[in-house]
MINU-879938 format. One record per residue (C-alpha): x negated, y negated, z negated; chain; residue number from 1. Coordinates in nm, 2 decimals. Layout:
     east    north       up   c     k
        X        Y        Z   A   NUM
...
//
This chain:
     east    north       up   c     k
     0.91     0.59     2.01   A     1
     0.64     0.63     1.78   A     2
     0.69     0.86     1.47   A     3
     0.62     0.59     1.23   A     4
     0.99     0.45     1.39   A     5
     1.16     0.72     1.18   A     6
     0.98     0.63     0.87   A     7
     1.05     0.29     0.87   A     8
     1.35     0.11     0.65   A     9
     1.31     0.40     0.35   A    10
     1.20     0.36     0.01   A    11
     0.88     0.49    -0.07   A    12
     0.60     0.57    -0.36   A    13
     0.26     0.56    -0.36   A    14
    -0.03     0.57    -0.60   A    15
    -0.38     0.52    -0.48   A    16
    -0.67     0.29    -0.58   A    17
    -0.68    -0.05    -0.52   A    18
    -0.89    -0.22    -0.30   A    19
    -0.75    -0.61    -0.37   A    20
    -0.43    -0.79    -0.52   A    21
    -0.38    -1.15    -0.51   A    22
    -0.12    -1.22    -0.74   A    23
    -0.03    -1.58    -0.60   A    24
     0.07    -1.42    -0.27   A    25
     0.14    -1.07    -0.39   A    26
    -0.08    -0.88    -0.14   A    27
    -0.18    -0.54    -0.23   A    28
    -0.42    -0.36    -0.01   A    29
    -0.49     0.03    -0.16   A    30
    -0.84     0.18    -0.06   A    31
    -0.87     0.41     0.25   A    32
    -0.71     0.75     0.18   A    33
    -0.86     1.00     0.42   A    34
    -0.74     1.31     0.59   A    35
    -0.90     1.55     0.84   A    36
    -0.74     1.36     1.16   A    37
    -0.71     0.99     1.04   A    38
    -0.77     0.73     0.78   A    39
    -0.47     0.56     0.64   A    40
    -0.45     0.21     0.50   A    41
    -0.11     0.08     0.33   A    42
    -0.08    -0.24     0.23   A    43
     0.20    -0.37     0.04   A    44
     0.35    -0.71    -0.04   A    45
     0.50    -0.79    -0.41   A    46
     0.69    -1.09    -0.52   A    47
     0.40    -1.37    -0.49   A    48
     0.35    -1.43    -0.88   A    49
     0.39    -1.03    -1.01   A    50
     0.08    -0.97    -1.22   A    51
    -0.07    -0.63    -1.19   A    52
     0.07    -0.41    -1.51   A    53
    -0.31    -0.51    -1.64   A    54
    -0.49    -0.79    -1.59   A    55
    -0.80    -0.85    -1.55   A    56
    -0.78    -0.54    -1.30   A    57
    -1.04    -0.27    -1.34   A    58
    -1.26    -0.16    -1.08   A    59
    -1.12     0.11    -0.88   A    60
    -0.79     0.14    -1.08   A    61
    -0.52     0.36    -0.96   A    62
    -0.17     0.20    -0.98   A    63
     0.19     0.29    -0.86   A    64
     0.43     0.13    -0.64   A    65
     0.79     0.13    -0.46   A    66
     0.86    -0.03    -0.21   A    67
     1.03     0.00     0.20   A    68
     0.80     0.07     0.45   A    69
     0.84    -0.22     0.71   A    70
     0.59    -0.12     0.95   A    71
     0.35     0.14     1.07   A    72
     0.02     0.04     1.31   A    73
    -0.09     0.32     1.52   A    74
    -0.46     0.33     1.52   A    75
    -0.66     0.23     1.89   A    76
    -0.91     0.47     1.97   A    77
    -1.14     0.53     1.86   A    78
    -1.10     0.41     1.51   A    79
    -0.81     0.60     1.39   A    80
    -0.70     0.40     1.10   A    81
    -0.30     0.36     1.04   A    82
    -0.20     0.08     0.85   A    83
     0.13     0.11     0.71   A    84
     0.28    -0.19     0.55   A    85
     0.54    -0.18     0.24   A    86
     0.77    -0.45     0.16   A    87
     0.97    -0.57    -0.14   A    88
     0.76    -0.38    -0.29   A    89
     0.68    -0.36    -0.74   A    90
     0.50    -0.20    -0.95   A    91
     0.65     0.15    -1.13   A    92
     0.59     0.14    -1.55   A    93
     0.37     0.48    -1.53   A    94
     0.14     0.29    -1.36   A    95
    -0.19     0.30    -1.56   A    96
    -0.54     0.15    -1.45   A    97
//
């Protein structure tokens, strides 16, 4: 069992910088975030259709979102990326770009 097992199926927050949002499909992929062991990519899907809280989106804006984490990717050596992935997933009104 991996840990990522015990995480999944609970709500979660998370507010990073966003690398791409397609509104038509609702993808959401945040920029890297970094730590001394691993990289960390979370990608989250949104209702297709949900525009971003401001649209056009700025360049490297920093928005907020809920959403249940539905799966967790361990990384394969040696490129020690996670990639979590959140589901139902919207946009909290603090968010600001």
């Amino acid at each position: 069992e991996t840990l990522y097992n015990r995480w999944l199926n609970k709500p979660y927050k998370i507010s990073a910088v966003v690398k791409s949002y397609d509104p038509a499909s609702g993808r959401l992929e945040f920029a890297e975030q970094k730590s001394e062991l691993t990289r960390y990519r979370v990608i989250a899907m949104l209702p297709a259709g949900t525009a971003a809280p401001v649209t056009p989106l700025p360049k490297d804006a920093t928005l907020s979102i809920y959403g249940v984490l539905t799966a967790g990717e361990e990384p394969a050596w040696p490129s020690r990326v996670v990639t979590l992935e959140i589901s139902d997933a919207g946009f909290l009104p603090e968010t600001k770009p």
